[in-house]
C-alpha positions in Angstrom: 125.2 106.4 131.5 124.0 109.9 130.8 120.9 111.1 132.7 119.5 114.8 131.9 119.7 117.3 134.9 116.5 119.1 136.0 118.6 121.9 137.8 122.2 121.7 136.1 124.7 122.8 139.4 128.0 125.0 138.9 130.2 122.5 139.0 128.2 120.6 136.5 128.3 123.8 134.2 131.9 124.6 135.1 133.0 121.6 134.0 131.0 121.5 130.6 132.7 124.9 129.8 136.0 123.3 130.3 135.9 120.4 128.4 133.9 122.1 125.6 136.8 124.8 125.5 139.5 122.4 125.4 137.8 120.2 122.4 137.1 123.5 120.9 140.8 124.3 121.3 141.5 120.7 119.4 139.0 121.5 117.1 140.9 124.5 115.6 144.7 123.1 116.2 143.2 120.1 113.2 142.1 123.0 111.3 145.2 125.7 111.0 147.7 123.1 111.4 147.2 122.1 108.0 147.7 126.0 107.2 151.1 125.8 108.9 152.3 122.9 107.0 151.3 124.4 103.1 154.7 125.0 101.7 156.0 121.5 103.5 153.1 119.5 102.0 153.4 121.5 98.5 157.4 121.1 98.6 157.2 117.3 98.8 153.7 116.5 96.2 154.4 119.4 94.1 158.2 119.0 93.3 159.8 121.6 91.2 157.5 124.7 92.0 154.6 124.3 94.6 153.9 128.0 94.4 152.2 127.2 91.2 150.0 124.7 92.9 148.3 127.3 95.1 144.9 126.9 93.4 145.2 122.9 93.9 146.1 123.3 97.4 143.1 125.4 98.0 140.9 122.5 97.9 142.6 120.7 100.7 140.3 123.7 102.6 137.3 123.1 100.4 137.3 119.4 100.8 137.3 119.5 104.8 134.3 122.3 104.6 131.9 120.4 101.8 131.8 116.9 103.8 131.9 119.3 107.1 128.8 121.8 105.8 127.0 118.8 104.0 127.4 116.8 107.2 125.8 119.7 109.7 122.7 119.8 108.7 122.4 115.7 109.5 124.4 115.5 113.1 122.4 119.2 113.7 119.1 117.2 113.2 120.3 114.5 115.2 121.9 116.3 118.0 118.4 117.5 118.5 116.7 114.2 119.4 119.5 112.3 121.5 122.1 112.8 124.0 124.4 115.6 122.7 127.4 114.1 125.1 127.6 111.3 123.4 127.2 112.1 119.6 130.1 114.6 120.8 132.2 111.9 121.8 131.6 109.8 119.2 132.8 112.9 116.8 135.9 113.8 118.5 137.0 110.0 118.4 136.3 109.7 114.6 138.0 113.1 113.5 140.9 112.6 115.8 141.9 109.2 114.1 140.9 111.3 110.8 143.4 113.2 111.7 146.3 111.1 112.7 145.6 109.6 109.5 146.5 112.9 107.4 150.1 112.2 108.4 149.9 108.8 107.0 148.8 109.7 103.6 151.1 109.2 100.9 149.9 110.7 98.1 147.8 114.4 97.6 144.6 112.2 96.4 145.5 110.5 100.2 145.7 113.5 101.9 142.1 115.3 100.1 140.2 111.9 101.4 141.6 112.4 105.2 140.5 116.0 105.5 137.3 114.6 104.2 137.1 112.5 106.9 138.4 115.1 109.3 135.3 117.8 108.0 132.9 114.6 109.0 133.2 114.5 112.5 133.9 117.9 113.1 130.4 118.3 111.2 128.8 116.2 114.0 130.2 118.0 116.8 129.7 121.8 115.5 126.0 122.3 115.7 125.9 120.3 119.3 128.8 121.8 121.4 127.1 125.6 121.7 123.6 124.2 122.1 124.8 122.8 126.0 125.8 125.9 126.9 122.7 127.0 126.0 120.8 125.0 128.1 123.1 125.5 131.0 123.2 129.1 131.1 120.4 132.1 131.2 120.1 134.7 128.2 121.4 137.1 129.4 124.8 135.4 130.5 125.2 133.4 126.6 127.8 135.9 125.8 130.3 136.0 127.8 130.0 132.2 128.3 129.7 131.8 124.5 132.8 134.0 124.0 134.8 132.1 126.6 133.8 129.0 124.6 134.8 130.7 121.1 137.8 131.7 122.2 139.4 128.4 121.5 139.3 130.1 117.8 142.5 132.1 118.1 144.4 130.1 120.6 143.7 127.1 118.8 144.7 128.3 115.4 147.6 129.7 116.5 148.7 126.7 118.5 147.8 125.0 115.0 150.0 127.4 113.1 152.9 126.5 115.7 153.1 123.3 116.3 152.5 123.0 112.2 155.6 125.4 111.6 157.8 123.8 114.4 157.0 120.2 113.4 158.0 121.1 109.8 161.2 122.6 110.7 162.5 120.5 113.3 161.1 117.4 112.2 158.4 116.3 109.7 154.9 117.9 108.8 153.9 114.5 109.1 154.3 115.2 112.9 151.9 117.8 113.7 149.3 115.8 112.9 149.9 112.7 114.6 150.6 114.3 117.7 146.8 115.4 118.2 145.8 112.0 117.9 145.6 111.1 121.9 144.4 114.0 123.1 141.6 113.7 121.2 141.1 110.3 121.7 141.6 111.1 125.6 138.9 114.6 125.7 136.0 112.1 123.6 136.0 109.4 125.8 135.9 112.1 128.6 133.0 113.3 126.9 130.9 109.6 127.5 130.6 110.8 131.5 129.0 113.9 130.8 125.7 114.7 132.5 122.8 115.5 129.9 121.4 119.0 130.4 117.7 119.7 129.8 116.8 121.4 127.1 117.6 125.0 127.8 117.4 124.1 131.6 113.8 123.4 131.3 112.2 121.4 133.5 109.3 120.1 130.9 110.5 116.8 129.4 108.4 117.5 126.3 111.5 119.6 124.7 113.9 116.7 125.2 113.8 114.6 122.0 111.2 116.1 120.2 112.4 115.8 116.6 112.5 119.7 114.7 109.7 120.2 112.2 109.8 121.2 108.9 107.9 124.3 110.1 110.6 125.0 112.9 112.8 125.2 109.6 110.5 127.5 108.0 110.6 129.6 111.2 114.1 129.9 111.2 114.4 131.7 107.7 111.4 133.8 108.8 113.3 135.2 111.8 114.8 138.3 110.4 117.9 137.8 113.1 118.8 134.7 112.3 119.0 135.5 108.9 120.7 138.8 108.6 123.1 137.1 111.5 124.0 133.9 109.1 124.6 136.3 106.3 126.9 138.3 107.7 128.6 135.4 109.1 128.7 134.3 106.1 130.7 137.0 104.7 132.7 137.1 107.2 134.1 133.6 107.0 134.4 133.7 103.3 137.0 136.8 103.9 138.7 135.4 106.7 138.5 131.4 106.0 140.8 132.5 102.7 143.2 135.1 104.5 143.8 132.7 107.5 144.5 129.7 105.2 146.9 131.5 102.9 148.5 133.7 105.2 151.9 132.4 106.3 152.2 131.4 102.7 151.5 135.1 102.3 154.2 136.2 104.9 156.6 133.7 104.3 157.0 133.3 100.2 154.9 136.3 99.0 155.9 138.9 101.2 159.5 137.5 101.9 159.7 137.3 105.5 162.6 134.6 106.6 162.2 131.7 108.8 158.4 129.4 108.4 158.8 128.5 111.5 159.3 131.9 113.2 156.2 133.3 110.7 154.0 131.1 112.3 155.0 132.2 115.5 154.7 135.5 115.0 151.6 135.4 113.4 150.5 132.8 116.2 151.2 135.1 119.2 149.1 137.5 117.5 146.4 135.4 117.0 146.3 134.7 120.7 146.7 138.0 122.2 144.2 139.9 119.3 141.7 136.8 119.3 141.5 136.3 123.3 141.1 139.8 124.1 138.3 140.8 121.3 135.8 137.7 122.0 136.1 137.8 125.3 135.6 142.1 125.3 132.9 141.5 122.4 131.2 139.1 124.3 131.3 141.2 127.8 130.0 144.2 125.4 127.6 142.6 124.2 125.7 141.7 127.2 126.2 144.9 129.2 124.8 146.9 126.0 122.0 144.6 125.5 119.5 146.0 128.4 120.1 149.2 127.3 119.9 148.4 123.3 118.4 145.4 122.2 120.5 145.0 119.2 123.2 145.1 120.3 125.2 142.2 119.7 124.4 143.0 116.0 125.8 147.1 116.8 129.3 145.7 118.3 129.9 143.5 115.0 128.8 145.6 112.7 131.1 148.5 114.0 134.1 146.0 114.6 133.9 145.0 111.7 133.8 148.2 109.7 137.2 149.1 111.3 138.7 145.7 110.7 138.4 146.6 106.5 140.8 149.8 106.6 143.1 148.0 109.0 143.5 144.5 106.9 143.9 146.6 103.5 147.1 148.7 105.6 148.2 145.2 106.5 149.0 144.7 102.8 150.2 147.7 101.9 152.5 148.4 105.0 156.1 146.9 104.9 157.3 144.7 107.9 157.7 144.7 110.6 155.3 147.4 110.9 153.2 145.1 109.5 152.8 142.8 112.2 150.9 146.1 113.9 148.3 146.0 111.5 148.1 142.2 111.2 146.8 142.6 114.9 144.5 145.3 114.8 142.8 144.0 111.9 142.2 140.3 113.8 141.1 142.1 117.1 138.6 143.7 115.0 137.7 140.1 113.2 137.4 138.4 116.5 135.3 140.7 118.1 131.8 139.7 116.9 132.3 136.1 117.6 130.5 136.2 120.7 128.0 138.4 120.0 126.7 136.5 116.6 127.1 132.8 117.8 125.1 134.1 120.8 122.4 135.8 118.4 121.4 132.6 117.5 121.1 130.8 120.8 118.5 133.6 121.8 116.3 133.7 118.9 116.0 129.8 118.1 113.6 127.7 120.1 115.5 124.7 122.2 114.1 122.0 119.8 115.6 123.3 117.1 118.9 125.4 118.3 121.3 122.5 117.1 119.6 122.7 114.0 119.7 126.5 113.7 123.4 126.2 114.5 123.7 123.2 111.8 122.1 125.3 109.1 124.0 128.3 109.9 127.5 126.4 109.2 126.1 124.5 106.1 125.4 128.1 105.0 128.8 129.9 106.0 130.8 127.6 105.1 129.4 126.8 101.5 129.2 130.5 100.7 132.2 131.3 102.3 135.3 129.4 103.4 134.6 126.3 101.0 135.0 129.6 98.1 137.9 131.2 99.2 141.0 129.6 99.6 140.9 128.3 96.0 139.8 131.3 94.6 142.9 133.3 96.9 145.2 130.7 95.1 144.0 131.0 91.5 143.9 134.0 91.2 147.8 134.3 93.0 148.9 131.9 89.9 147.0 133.8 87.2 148.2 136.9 88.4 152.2 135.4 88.7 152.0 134.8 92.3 150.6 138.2 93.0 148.7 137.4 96.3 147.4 140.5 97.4 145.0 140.6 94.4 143.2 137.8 96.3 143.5 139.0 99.7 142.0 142.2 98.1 139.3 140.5 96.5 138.0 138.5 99.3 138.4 141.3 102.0 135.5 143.1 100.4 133.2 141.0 102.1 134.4 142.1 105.7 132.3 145.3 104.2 129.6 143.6 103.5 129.2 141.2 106.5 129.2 145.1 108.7 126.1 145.9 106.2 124.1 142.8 107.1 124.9 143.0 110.8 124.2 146.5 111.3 120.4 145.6 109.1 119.7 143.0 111.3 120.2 145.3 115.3 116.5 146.4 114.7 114.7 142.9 114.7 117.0 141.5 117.9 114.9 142.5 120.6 111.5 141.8 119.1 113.1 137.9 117.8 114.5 137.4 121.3 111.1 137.9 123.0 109.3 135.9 120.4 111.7 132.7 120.5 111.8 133.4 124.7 107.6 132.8 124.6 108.3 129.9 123.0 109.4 128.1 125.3 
C-alpha cells in the first residue's frame, strides 16, 4: 500500500529515478519501433507499391497522438488528486498489452485501433512521471534530474529503431512488438510498491489531493513562461515528430542507402551518442547558468536550436556517408533543450496543478505538432513523386520558429519562478 513520504530519503529518490528512466526508456522503444518497421508493415498491407501509401501510413503516428493528447488532459487531472504510482502502473500495464497486440493485428484498420490503444495509456502516464521528480527534488537540481529522466528519448528511440530493423530482417516485424510485452508488464507492477511523495516534498497535507481549479488553468495561460515554453515545444515536436518518423524511410528508399537493418543502426547509434550527450549537457547548462541568468533554460534552447536549422538542412543536401556527420550534429542540437524546457514547467506551475500543466502542454504539442506532421511529410512525398525532402524542408522551418519563442520567453523566467515558488 502506498503511503506519502514527509521527507523522501536518497534511496527512495534514487530508486524513483531509476524506474521512471527505465519506463521512460519503454515508453520510447513502443513509439520508434513502429518507425523502424514502416517499409515492413507497408510491404505486406500495401502490396504492389507501399511508397505510395506514405500519406496513409502517416496516420498510424496521428492516431497514437490524438487518443494520447485527448487522453492527457484527463489522466493529468487525475494524476493530480490520487496516487501517481499507481495510475502509473496501471498505464504501463494497459499500453504494454496495447502493444503486444499491434503485432497481432491482421489487417491496417487492426493495426490504427492498437496504436490507439497504445496513445491511451501512454496518455495516463506522461503528465504523472515528471511531476514525482518534482516533488522529490529541489529547483534548483530539476535539470539535471529532469534531463537524466529525458534521456530515455534517444536511447529509447534508437533501441526502438533497432530492435524494429533487426526483428524485420531476421525475423518478423511482428516481433518487435511482442517482445516488449513483459518488460512492461514486469516495470508496472514494480511501479504498485512505490512510496508516494508529497507534493513537491511539502510537508502541508493540504497540496495532496486538492483537485486543480479552473482558475489554476487560467493561471497557467497567464504565465508568460509556460506559454512561450509550450509554444516552442510545440514547434519543435511538429519538426522533429515528422523527421523522426519518416527518417529511415528517408535513408533507406529515398536517399538509397542499402541494408534497413544496418540504417537503423546507424541512425540508432547516433541517436544515442547525440541524444545522451545534449540532455544531459543541456540540462547541467541549464542549472549552472540559471543563478547567474534567470532565463536561462529558455537562452540554451533557443541558441541550440538556432544551430540545429543550418545543420538538419546540410543533412539533406550533403551525400552519404558524410551525411551521417550532419545527421548527428543536427540531433545534438534537437536534444539539447529537453531538459531545460520540461524543467521550465516544473518551476513555474504550482504542485496542485504541475500534472496538469504537464497534461496541457502535451495535449497542445502534440495536436499542433507531431499529430500534423507525419502525414503531411508523406503527402506531400507522393504528390511530389516521392520527393521527400520537400517535406523534411517544409516541416524543418519550425525548428526556427520554436528558437523565436524560446528566446521571447528568457525574460519572464525568473520573475514566473519566484511567483509559482510563493505559491507554495
Amino acid at each position: 500500500m502506498q503511503t506519502a513520504e514527509r521527507s523522501p530519503s536518497r534511496e527512495t529518490a534514487h530508486r524513483s529515478v531509476a524506474l521512471l528512466l527505465a519506463l521512460n526508456l519503454l515508453n520510447y522503444i513502443d513509439r520508434l519501433v513502429l518507425a523502424a518497421v514502416l517499409p515492413a508493415i507497408q510491404a505486406e498491407f500495401f502490396l504492389a507499391d507501399g511508397t505510395k501509401a506514405r500519406g496513409l501510413m502517416g496516420t498510424l503516428s496521428t492516431a497514437f497522438l490524438v487518443s494520447y493528447m485527448v487522453g492527457a488532459p484527463i489522466f493529468g487531472r487525475l494524476a493530480d488528486v490520487m496516487p501517481r504510482w499507481k495510475l502509473i502502473g496501471l498505464a504501463v500495464v494497459g499500453w504494454s498489452l496495447a502493444s503486444g497486440a499491434s503485432g497481432l493485428a491482421g489487417s491496417f484498420t487492426g493495426l490504427l485501433i492498437t496504436r490507439l490503444l497504445v496513445g491511451i495509456g501512454e496518455a495516463a502516464y506522461g503528465p504523472a512521471a515528471p511531476t514525482v521528480l518534482a516533488d522529490l527534488f529541489p529547483a534548483e537540481r530539476r535539470g539535471q534530474v529532469l534531463a537524466w529522466f529525458y534521456m530515455a528519448i534517444p536511447v529509447g528511440s534508437a533501441l526502438g529503431y533497432a530492435l524494429g530493423g533487426f526483428m524485420a530482417a531476421h525475423w518478423h516485424w511482428r516481433w518487435a512488438f511482442y517482445l516488449v510485452v513483459v518488460p512492461g508488464l514486469l516495470l508496472g507492477v514494480a511501479c504498485f510498491f512505490m512510496p508516494e511523495p508529497l507534493r513537491d516534498g511539502a510537508n502541508r497535507q493540504s497540496d495532496v489531493g486538492r483537485s486543480a481549479r479552473w482558475a489554476d488553468y487560467l493561471l497557467l495561460l497567464r504565465t508568460p513562461s509556460y506559454v512561450f515554453d509550450t509554444l516552442g515545444m510545440t514547434a519543435l515536436t511538429f519538426a522533429v515528430g515528422g523527421v523522426a518518423y519518416w527518417m529511415p524511410d528517408y535513408i533507406h528508399v529515398f536517399r538509397g542507402e542499402p541494408g534497413l537493418e544496418r540504417v537503423n543502426l546507424i541512425f540508432g547509434a547516433i541517436t544515442v551518442v547525440s541524444g545522451i550527450s545534449a540532455t544531459l549537457l543541456g540540462g547541467w547548462a541549464g542549472d549552472r547558468l540559471v543563478h547567474r541568468l534567470p532565463g536561462a533554460y529558455f537562452l540554451v534552447s533557443g541558441v541550440a536550436m538556432l544551430f540545429a536549422f543550418p545543420c538538419f538542412q546540410l543533412a539533406l543536401a550533403v551525400p552519404f556517408p558524410w551525411c551521417w556527420a550532419f545527421v548527428f550534429l543536427a540531433e545534438f542540437c534537437l536534444f539539447f533543450n529537453t531538459g531545460p524546457t520540461n524543467t521550465i514547467i516544473a518551476n513555474v506551475t504550482h504542485p496542485s496543478v504541475r500534472a496538469t500543466a504537464f497534461a496541457l502542454n502535451i495535449l497542445i504539442i502534440h495536436l499542433l505538432g507531431d499529430a500534423v506532421s507525419p502525414p503531411l511529410i508523406g503527402w506531400l512525398s507522393d504528390r511530389f513523386n516521392g520527393d521527400m525532402n520537400v517535406g523534411f524542408s517544409a516541416v524543418s522551418a519550425a525548428i526556427v520558429v520554436g528558437a523565436v519563442f524560446w528566446l521571447r520567453g528568457a525574460r519572464y523566467l525568473g520573475r514566473d519562478t519566484a511567483l509559482a515558488a510563493g505559491c507554495r
